[in-house]
Backbone as CSV, one residue per row, in Angstrom:
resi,resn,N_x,N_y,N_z,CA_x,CA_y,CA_z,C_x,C_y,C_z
1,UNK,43.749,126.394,287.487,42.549,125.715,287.109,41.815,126.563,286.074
2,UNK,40.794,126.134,285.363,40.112,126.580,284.377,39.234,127.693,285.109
3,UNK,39.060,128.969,284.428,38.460,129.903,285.099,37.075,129.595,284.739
4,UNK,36.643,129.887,286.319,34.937,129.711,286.210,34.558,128.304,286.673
5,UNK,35.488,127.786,286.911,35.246,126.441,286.758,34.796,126.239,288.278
6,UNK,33.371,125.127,288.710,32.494,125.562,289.615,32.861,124.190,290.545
7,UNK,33.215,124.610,291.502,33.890,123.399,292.559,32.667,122.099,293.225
8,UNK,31.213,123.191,292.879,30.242,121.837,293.439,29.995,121.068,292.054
9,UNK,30.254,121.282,290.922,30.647,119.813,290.204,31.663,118.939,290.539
10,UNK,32.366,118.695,291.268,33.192,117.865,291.511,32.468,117.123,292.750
11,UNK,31.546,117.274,292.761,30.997,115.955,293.965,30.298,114.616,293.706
12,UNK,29.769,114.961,292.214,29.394,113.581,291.870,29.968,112.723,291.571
13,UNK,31.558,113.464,291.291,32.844,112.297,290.963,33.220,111.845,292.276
14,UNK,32.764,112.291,293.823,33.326,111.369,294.418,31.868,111.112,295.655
15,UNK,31.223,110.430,294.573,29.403,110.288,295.482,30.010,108.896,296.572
16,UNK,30.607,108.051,295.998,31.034,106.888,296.673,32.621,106.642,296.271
17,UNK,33.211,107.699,297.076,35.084,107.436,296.886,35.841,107.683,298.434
18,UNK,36.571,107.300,298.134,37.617,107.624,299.723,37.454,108.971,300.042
19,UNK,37.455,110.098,299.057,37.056,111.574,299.097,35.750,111.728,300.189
20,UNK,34.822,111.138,300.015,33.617,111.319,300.636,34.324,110.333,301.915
21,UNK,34.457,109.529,302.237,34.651,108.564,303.416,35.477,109.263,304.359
22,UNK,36.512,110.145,303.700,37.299,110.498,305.082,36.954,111.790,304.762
23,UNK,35.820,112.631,304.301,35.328,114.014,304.564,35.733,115.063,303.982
24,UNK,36.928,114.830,303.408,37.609,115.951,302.286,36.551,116.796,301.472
25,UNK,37.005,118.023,301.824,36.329,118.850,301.219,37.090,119.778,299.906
26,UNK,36.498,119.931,298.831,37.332,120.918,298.146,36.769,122.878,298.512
27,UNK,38.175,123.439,298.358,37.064,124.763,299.467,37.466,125.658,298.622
28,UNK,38.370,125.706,297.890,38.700,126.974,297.030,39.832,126.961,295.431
29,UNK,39.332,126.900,294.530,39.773,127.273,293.536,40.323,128.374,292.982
30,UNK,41.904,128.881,292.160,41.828,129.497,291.425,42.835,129.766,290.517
31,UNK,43.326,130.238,289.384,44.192,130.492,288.860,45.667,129.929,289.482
32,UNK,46.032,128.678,288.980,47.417,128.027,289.659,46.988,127.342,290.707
33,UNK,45.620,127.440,291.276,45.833,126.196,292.551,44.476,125.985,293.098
34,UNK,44.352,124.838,293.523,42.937,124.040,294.552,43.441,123.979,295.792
35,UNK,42.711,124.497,296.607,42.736,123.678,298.271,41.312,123.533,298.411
36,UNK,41.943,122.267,299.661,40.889,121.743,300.590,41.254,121.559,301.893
37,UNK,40.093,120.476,302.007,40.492,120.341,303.652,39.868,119.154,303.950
38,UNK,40.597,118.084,305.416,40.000,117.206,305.451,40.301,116.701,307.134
39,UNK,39.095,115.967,307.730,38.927,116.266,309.075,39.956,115.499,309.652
40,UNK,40.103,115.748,311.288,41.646,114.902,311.807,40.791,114.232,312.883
41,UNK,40.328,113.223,312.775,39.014,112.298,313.437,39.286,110.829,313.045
42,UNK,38.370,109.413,314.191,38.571,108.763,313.700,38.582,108.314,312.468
43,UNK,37.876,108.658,311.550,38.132,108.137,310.332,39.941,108.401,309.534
44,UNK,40.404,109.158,310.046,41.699,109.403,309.149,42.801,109.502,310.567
45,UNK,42.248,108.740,312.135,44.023,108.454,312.828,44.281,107.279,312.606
46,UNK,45.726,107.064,312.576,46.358,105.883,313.352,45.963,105.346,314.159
47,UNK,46.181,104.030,314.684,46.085,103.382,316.341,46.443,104.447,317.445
48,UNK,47.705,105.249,317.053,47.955,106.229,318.549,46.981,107.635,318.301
49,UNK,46.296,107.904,318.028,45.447,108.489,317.657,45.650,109.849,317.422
50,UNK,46.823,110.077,316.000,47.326,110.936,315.173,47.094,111.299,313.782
51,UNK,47.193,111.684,312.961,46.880,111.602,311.838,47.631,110.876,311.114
52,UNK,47.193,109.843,310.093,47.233,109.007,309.764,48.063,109.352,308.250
53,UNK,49.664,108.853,308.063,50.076,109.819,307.054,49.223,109.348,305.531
54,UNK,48.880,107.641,305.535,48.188,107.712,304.656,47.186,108.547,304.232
55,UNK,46.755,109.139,305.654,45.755,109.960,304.842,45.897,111.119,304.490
56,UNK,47.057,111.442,304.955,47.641,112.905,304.011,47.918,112.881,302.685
57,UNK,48.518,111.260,302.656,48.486,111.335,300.882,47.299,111.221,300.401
58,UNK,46.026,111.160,300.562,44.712,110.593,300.075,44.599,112.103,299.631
59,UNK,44.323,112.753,300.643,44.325,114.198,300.207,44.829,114.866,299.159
60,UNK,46.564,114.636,299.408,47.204,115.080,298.582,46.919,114.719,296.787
61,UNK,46.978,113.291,296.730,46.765,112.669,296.147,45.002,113.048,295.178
62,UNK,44.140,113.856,295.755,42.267,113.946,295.648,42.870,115.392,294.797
63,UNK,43.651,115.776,295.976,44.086,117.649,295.215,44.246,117.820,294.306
64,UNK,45.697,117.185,293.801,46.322,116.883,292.750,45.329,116.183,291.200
65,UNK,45.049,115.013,291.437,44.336,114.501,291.086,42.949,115.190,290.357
66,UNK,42.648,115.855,291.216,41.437,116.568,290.885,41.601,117.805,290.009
67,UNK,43.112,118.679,290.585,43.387,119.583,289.633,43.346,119.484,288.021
68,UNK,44.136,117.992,288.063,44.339,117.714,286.591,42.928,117.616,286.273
69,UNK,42.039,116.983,286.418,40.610,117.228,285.953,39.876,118.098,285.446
70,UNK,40.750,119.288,286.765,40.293,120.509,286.410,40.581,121.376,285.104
71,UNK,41.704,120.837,284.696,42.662,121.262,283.375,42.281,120.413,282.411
72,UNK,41.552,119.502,282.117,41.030,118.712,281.178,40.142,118.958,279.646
73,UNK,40.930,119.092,278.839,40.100,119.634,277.717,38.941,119.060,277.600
74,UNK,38.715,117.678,277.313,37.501,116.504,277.591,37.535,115.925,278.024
75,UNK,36.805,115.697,279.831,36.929,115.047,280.892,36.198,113.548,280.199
76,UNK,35.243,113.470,278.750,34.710,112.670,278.650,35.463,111.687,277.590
77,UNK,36.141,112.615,277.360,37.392,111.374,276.504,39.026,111.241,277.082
78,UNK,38.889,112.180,278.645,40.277,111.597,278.856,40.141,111.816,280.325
79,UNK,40.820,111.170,281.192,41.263,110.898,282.829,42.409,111.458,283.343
80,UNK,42.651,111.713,284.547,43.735,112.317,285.126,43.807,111.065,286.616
81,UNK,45.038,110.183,286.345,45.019,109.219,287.460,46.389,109.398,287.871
82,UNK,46.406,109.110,288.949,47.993,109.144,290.048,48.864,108.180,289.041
83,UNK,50.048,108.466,289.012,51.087,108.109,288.349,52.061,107.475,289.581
84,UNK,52.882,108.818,290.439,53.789,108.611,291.292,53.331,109.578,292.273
85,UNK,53.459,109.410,293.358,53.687,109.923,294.855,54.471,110.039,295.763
86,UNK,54.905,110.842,296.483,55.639,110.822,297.569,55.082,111.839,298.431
87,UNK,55.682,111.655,299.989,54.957,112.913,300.599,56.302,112.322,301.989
88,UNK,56.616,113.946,302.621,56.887,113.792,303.913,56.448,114.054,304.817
89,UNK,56.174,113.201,306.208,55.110,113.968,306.807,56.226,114.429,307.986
90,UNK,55.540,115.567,308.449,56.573,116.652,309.140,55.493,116.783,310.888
91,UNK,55.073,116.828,311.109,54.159,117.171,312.196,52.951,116.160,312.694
92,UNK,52.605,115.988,313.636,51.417,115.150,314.136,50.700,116.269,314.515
93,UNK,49.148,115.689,314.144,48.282,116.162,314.335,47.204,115.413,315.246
94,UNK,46.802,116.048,316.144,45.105,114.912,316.885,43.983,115.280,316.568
95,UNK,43.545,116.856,316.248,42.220,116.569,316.020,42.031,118.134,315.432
96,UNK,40.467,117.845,314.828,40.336,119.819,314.328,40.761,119.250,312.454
97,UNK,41.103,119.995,311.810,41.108,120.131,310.289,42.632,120.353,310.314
98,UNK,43.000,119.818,308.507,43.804,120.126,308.003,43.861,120.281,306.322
99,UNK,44.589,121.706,306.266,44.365,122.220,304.767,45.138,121.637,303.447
100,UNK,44.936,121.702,302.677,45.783,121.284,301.411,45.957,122.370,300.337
101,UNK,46.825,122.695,299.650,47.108,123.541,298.618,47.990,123.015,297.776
102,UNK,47.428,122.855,296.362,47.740,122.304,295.171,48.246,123.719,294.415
103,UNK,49.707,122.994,294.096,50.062,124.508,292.974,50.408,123.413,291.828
104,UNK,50.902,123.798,290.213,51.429,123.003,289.380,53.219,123.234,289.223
105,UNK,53.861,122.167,289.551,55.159,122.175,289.227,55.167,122.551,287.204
106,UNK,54.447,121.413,286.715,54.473,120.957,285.319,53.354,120.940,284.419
107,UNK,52.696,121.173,283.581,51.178,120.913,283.037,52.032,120.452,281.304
108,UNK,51.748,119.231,281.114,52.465,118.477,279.879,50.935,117.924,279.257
109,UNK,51.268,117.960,278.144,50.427,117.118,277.283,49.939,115.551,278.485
110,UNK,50.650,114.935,278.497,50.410,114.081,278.938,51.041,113.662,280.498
111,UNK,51.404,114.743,281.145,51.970,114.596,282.563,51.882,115.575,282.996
112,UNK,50.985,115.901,284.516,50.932,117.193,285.265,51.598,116.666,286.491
113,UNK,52.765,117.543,286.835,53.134,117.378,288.099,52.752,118.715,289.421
114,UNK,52.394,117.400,290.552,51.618,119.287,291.599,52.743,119.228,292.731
115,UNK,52.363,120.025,293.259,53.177,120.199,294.441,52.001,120.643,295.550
116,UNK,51.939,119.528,296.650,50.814,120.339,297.744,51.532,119.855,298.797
117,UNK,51.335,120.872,299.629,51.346,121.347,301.260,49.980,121.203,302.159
118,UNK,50.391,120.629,303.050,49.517,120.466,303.798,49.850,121.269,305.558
119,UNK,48.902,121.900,305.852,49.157,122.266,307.090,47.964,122.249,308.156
120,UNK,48.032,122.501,309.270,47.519,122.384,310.572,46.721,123.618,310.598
121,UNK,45.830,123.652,311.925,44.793,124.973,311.562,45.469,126.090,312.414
122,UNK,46.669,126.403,312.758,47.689,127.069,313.113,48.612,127.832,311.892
123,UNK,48.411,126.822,311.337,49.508,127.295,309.231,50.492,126.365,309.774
124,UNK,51.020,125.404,310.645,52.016,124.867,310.806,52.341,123.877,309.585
125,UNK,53.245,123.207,308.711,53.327,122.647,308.215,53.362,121.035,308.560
126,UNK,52.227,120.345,308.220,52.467,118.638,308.396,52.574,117.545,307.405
127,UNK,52.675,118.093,306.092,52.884,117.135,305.166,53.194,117.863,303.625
128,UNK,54.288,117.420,303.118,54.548,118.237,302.146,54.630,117.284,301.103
129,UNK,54.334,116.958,299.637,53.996,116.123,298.922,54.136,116.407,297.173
130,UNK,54.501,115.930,296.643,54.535,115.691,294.969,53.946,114.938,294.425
131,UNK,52.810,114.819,293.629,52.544,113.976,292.582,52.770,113.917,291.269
132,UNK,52.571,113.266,290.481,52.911,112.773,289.016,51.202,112.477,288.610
133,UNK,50.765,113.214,287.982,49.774,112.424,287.096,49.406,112.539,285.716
134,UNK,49.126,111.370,285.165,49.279,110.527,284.277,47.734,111.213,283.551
135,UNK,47.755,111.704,281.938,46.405,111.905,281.171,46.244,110.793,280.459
136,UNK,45.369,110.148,280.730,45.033,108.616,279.701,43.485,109.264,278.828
137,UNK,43.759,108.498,277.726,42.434,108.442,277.238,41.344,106.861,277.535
138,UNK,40.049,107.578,277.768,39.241,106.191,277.597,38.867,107.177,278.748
């Protein structure tokens, strides 16, 4: 990520987004990578009351996503939006937090690919994930 670059600006980009709804927090920035974290509560189980893999990709997906932002020469003339996704989820979780760590596979003119991990508040691994995202202008 861009050095210096101050993590409580990134909250007005998500005043009213899924980011804010299921509690994701961004907690640490720096050189090659973002983590966060985001709660394992009703808002983000399943019916059996696990973590919900969609919402590991939301995460994954906010990390990623957000990194590229973070790498943005002019956030006001260009966007960083999900392209492609995948994620496996490896572990169930019921309750308590879970972390995310964004590294960059790729940083392209016009395609950043991340790689984030997600784990349990143990370090266990529960979701491991790739994105693709896409720099548009406008």
């Amino acid at each position: 990520m861009k050095a210096g670059f101050n993590l409580d600006n990134l909250y007005f980009a998500h005043a009213d987004s899924i980011v804010k709804h299921l509690g994701i927090e961004f907690t640490e920035a720096g050189e090659g990578y973002l983590e966060g974290r985001m709660p394992v509560d009703s808002r983000t189980h399943q019916p059996f009351g696990i973590l919900h893999g969609g919402a590991s990709v939301v995460l994954a997906e906010s990390l990623g996503s957000t990194a590229s932002f973070m790498l943005l020469d002019d956030p006001t003339k260009q966007k960083a939006v999900g392209l492609e996704i995948n994620a496996n989820h490896l572990r169930a979780v019921r309750e308590g937090w879970v972390y995310g760590r964004c590294t960059p596979i790729h940083i392209g003119r016009s395609t950043h690919v991340w790689d984030i991990r997600i784990r349990d508040e143990q370090g266990r691994a529960v979701c491991v994930s790739r994105l693709t995202v896409a720099i548009i202008n406008g």
